[in-house]
Short mmCIF file of the C-alpha atoms (twelve columns), coordinates in Angstrom:
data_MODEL
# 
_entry.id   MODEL 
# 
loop_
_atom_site.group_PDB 
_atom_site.id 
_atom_site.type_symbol 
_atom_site.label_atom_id 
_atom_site.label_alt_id 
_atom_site.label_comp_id 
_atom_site.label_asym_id 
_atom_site.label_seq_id 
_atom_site.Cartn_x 
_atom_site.Cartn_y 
_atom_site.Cartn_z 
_atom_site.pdbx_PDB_model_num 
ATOM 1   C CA . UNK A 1   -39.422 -13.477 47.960 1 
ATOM 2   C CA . UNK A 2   -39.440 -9.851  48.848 1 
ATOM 3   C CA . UNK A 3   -40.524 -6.533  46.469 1 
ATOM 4   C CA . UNK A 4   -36.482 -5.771  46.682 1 
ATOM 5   C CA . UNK A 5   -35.396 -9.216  45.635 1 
ATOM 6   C CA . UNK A 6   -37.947 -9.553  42.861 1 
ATOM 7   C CA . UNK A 7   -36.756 -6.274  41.364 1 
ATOM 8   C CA . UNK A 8   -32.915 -7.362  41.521 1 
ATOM 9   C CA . UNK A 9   -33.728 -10.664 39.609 1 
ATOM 10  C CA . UNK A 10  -35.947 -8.636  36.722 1 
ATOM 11  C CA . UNK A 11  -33.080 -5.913  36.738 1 
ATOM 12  C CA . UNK A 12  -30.342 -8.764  35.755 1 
ATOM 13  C CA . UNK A 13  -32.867 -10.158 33.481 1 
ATOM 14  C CA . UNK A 14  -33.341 -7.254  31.416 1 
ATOM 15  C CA . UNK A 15  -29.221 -6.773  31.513 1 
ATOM 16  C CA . UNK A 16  -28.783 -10.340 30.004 1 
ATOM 17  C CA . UNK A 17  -31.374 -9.949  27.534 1 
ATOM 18  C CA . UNK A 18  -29.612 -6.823  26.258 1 
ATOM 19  C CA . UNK A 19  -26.017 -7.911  26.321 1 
ATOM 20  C CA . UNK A 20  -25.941 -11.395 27.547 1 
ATOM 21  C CA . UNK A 21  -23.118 -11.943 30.766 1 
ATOM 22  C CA . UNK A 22  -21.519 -9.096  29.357 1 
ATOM 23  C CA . UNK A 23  -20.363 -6.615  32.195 1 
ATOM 24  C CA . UNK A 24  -21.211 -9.476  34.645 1 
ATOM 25  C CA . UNK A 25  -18.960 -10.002 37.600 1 
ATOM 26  C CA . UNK A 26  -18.426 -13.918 38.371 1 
ATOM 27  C CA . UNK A 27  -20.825 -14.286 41.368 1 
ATOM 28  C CA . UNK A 28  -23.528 -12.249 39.173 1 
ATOM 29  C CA . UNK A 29  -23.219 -14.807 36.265 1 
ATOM 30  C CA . UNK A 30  -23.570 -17.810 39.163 1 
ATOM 31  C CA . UNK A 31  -26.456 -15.413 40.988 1 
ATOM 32  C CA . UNK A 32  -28.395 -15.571 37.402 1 
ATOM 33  C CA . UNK A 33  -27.879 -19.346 37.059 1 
ATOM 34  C CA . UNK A 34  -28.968 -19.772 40.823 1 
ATOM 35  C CA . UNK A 35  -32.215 -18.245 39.870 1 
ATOM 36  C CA . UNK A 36  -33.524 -21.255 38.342 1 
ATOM 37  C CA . UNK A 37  -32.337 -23.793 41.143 1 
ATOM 38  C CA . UNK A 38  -34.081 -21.403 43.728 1 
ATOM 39  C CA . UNK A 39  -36.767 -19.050 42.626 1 
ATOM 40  C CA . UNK A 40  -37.792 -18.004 45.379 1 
ATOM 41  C CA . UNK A 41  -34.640 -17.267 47.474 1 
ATOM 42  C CA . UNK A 42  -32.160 -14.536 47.006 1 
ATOM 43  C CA . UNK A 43  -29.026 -16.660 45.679 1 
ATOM 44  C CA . UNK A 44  -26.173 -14.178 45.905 1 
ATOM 45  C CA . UNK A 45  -24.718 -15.108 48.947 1 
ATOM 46  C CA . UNK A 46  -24.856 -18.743 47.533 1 
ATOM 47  C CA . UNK A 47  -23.061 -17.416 44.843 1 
ATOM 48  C CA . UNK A 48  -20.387 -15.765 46.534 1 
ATOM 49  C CA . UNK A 49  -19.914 -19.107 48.987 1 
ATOM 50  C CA . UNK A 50  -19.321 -21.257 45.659 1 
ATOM 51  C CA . UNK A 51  -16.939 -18.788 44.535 1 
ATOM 52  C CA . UNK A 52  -14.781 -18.442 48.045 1 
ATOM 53  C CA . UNK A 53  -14.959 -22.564 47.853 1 
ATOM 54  C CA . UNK A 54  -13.751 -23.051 44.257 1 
ATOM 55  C CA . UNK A 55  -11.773 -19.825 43.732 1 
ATOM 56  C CA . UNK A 56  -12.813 -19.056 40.014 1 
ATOM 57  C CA . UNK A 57  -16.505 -19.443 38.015 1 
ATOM 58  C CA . UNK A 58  -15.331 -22.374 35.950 1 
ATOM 59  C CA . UNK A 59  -13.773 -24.249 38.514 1 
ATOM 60  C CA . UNK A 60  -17.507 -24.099 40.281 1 
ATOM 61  C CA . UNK A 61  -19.094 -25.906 37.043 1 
ATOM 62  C CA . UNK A 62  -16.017 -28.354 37.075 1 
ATOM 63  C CA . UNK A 63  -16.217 -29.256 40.575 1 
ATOM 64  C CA . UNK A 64  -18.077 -32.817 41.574 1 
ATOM 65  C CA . UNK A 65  -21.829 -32.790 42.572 1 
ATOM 66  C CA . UNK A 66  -20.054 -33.977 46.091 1 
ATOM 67  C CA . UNK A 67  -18.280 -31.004 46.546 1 
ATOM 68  C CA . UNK A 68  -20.936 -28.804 45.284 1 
ATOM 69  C CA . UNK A 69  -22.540 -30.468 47.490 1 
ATOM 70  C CA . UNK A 70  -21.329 -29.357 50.447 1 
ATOM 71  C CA . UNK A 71  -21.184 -25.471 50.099 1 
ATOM 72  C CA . UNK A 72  -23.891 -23.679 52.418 1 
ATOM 73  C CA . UNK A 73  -26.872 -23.245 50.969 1 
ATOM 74  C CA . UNK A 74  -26.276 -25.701 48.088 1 
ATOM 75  C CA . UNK A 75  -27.301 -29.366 48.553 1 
ATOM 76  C CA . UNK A 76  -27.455 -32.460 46.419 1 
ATOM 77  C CA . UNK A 77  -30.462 -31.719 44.190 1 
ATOM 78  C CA . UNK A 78  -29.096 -27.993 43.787 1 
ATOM 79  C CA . UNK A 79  -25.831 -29.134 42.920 1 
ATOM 80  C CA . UNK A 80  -27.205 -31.601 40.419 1 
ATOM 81  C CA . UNK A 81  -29.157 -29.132 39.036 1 
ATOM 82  C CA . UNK A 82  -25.744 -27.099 38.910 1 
ATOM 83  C CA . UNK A 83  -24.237 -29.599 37.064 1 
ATOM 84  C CA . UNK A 84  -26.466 -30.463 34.556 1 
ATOM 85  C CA . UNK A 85  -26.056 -26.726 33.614 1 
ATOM 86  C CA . UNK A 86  -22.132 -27.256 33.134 1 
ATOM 87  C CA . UNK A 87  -23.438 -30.408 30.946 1 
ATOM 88  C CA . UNK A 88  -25.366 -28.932 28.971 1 
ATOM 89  C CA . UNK A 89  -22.023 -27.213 27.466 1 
ATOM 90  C CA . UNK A 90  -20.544 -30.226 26.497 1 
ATOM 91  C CA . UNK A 91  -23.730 -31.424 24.905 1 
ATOM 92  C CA . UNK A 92  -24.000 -28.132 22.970 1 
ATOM 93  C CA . UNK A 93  -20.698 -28.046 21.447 1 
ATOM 94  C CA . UNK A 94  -20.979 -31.709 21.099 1 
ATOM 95  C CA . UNK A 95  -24.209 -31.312 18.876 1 
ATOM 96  C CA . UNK A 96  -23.495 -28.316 17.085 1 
ATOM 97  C CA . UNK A 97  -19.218 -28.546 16.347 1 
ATOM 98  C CA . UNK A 98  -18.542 -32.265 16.763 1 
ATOM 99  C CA . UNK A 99  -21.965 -33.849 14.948 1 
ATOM 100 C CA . UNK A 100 -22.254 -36.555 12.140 1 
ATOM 101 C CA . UNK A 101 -23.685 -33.476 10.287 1 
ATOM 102 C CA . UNK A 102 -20.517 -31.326 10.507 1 
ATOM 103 C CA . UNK A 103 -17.308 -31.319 9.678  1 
ATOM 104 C CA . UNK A 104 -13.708 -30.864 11.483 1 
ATOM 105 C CA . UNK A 105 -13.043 -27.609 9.690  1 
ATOM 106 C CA . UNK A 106 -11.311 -25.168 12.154 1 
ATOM 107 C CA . UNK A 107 -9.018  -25.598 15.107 1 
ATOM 108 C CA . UNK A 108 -10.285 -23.281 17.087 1 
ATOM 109 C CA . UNK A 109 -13.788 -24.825 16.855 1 
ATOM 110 C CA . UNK A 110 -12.407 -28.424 17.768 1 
ATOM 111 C CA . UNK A 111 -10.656 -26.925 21.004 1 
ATOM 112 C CA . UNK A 112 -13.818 -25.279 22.105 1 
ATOM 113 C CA . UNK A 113 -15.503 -28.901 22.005 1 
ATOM 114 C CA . UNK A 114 -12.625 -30.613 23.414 1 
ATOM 115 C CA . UNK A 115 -12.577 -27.760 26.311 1 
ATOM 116 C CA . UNK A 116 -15.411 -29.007 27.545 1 
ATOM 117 C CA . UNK A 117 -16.240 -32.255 26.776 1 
ATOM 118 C CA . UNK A 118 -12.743 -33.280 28.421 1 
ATOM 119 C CA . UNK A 119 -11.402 -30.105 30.563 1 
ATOM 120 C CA . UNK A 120 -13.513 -31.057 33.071 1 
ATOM 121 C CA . UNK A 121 -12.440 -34.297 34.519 1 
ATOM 122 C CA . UNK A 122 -10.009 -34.938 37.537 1 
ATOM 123 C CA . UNK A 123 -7.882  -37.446 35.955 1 
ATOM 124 C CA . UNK A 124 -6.580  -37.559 32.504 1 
ATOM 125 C CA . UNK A 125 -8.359  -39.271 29.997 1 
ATOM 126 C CA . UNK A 126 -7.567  -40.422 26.279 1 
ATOM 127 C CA . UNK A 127 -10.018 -39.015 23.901 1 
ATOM 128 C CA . UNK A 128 -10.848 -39.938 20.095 1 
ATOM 129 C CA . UNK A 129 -12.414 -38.959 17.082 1 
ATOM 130 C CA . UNK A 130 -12.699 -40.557 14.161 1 
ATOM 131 C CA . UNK A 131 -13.483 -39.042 10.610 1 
ATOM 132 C CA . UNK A 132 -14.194 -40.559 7.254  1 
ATOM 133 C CA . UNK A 133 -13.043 -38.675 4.125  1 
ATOM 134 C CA . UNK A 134 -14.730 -35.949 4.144  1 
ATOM 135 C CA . UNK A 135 -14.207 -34.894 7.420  1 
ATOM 136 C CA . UNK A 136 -17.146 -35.812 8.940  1 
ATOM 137 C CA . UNK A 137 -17.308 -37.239 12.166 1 
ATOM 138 C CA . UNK A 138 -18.287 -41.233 12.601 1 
ATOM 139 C CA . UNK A 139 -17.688 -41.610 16.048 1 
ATOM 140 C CA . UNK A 140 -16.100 -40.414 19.284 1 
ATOM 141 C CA . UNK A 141 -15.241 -42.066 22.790 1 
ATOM 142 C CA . UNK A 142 -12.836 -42.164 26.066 1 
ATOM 143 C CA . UNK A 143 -10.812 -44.647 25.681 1 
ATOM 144 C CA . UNK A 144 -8.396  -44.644 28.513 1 
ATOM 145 C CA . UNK A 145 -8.953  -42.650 31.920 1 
ATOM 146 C CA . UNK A 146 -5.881  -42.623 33.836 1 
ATOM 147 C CA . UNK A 147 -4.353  -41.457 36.899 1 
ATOM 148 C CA . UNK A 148 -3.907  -37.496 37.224 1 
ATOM 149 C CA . UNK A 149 0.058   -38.080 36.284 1 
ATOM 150 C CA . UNK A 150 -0.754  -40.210 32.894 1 
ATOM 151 C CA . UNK A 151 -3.374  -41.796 31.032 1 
ATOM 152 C CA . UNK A 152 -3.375  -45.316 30.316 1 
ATOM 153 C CA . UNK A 153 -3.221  -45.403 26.627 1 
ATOM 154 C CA . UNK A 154 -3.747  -48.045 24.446 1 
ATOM 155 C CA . UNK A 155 -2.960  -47.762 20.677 1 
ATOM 156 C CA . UNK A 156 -4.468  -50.827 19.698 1 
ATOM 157 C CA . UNK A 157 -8.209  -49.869 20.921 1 
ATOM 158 C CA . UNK A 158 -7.779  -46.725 18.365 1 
ATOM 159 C CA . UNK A 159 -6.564  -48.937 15.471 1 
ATOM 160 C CA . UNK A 160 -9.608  -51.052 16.081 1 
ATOM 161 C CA . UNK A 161 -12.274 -48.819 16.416 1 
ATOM 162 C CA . UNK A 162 -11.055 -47.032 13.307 1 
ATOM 163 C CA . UNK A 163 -11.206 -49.715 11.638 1 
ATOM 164 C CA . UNK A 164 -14.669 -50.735 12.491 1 
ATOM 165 C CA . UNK A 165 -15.832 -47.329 11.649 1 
ATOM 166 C CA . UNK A 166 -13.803 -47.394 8.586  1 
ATOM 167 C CA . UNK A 167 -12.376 -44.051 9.316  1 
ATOM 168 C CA . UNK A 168 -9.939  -42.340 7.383  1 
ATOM 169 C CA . UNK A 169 -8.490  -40.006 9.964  1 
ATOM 170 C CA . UNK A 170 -8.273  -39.999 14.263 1 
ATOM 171 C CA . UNK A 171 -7.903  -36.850 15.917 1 
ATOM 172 C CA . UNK A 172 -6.299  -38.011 19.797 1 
ATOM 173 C CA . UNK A 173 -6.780  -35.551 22.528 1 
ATOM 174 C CA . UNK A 174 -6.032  -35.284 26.048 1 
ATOM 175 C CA . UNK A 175 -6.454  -33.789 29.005 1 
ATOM 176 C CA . UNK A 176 -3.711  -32.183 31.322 1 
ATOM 177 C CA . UNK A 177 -5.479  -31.900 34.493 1 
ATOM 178 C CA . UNK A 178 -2.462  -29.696 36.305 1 
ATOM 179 C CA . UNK A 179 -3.143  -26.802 33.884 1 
ATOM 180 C CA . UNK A 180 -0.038  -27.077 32.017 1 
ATOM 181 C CA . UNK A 181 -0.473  -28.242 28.608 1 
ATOM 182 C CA . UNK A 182 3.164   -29.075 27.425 1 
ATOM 183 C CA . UNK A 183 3.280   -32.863 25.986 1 
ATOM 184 C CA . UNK A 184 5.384   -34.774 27.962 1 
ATOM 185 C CA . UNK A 185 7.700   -37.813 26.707 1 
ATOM 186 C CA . UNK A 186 5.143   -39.910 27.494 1 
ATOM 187 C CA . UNK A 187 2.783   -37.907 25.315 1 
ATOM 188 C CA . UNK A 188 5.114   -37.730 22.371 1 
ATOM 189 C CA . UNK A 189 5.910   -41.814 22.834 1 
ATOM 190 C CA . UNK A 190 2.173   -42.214 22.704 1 
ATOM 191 C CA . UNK A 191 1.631   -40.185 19.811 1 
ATOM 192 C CA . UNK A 192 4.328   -41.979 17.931 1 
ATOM 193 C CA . UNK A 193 3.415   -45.350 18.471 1 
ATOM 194 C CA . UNK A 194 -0.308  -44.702 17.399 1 
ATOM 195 C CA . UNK A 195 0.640   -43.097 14.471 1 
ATOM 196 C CA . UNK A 196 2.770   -46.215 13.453 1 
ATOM 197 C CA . UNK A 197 -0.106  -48.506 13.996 1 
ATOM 198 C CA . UNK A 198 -2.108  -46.320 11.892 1 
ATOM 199 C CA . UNK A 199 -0.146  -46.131 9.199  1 
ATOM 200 C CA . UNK A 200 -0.058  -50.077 8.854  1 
ATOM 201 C CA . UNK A 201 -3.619  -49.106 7.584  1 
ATOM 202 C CA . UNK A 202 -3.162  -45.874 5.337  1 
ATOM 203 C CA . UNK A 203 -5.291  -43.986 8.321  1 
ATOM 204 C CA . UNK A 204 -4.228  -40.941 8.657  1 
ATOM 205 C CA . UNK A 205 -3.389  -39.120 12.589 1 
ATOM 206 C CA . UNK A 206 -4.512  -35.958 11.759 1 
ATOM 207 C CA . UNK A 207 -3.600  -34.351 15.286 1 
ATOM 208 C CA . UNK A 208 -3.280  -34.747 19.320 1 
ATOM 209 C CA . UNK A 209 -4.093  -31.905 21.204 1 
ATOM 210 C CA . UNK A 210 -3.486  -31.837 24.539 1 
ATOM 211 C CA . UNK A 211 -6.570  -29.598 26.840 1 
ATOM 212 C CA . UNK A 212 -4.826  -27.816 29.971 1 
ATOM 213 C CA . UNK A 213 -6.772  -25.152 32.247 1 
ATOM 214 C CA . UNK A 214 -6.681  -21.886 29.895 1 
ATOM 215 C CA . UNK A 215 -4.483  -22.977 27.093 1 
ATOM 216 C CA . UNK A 216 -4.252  -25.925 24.327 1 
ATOM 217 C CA . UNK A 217 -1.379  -27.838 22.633 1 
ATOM 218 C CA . UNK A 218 -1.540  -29.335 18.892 1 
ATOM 219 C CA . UNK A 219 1.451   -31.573 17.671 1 
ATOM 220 C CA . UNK A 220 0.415   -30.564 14.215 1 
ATOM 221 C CA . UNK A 221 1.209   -27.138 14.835 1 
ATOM 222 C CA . UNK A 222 4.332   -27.671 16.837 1 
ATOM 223 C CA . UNK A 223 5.153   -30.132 13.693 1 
ATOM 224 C CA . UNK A 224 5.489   -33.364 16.245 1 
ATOM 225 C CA . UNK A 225 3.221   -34.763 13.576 1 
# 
């Protein structure tokens, strides 16, 4: 790596370390990630190539490892590596707002999590979390991945897994993978016919939110619950 190079990287360094990505175009905040795949290359034109590919920063880190991939200058190992970083964002969120050590508290917290343990994925999958009394979280899981039009749903598999958790409450979400984020009949149907099979067994559906692109739906606050 050249003098010039060198200085650039310990220039945006010193800018995150003051103010984190603030102030940081797109292909600067992929540049800085890019840093640690290739330390010893100058990554913005990498940057920029991921961005002309997938349009938008986020739709980079949701992209497959195959189509990362493929962008010049990237490569398998790089766009593991790329991916693991988009990962490690579920498994944050996971471990910090959605552990057995916390509790479902906030909306706003919840649809952070969901974001990006399920906003990621190509086809729409059926997403559950089950809480005991208090709120705490007992356990979590996909339980239906679908095709990109609907998921394949099945309300028994929630009653059962409730019940072998002993949970009180189930919180469904679900992914829209066309961005928008309105429930369709479908949806609603769904809903309803969980929430019956629930009630045979005083557990409580305590929401479904549906994840699009850059926007959320809750049937509790739209009062579909």
């Amino acid at each position: 790596m050249d003098k010039e190079s060198h200085n650039h990287r310990q220039r945006m360094r010193l800018k995150f370390a003051k103010s984190g990505f603030h102030g940081f175009h797109d292909y600067e905040v992929l540049e800085f990630l890019l840093f640690f795949i290739f330390p010893r290359i100058d990554t913005k034109d990498i940057a920029k190539n991921l961005l002309k590919r997938f349009h938008s920063f986020h739709k980079v880190l949701d992209a497959t490892i195959d189509e990362i991939a493929e962008v010049p200058g990237m490569g398998t190992n790089s766009a593991i590596s790329l991916k693991a970083m988009r990962n490690a964002l579920h498994y944050y969120f996971e471990d910090r707002v959605i552990s057995k050590t916390e509790k479902i508290t906030n909306i706003s917290g919840l649809v952070k999590y969901l974001q990006s343990a399920i906003g990621g994925y190509h086809n729409e999958v059926l997403f559950v979390i089950y809480l005991n009394s208090q709120n705490d979280i007992v356990h979590k899981e996909i339980i239906a991945e679908g095709t990109n039009q609907n998921a394949i749903a099945y309300p028994r598999k929630v009653v059962e897994s409730a019940l072998k958790y002993r949970s009180t409450g189930v919180i469904l979400a679900h992914n829209h993978p066309g961005g928008n984020c309105q429930p369709s009949q479908e949806d609603i149907n769904l809903t309803n016919e969980i929430k019956k099979n629930l009630n045979v067994f005083e557990i409580n559906l305590m929401d479904h939110i549906i994840i699009g692109e850059n926007d959320y739906y809750s049937f509790v606050v739209n009062r579909l619950i």
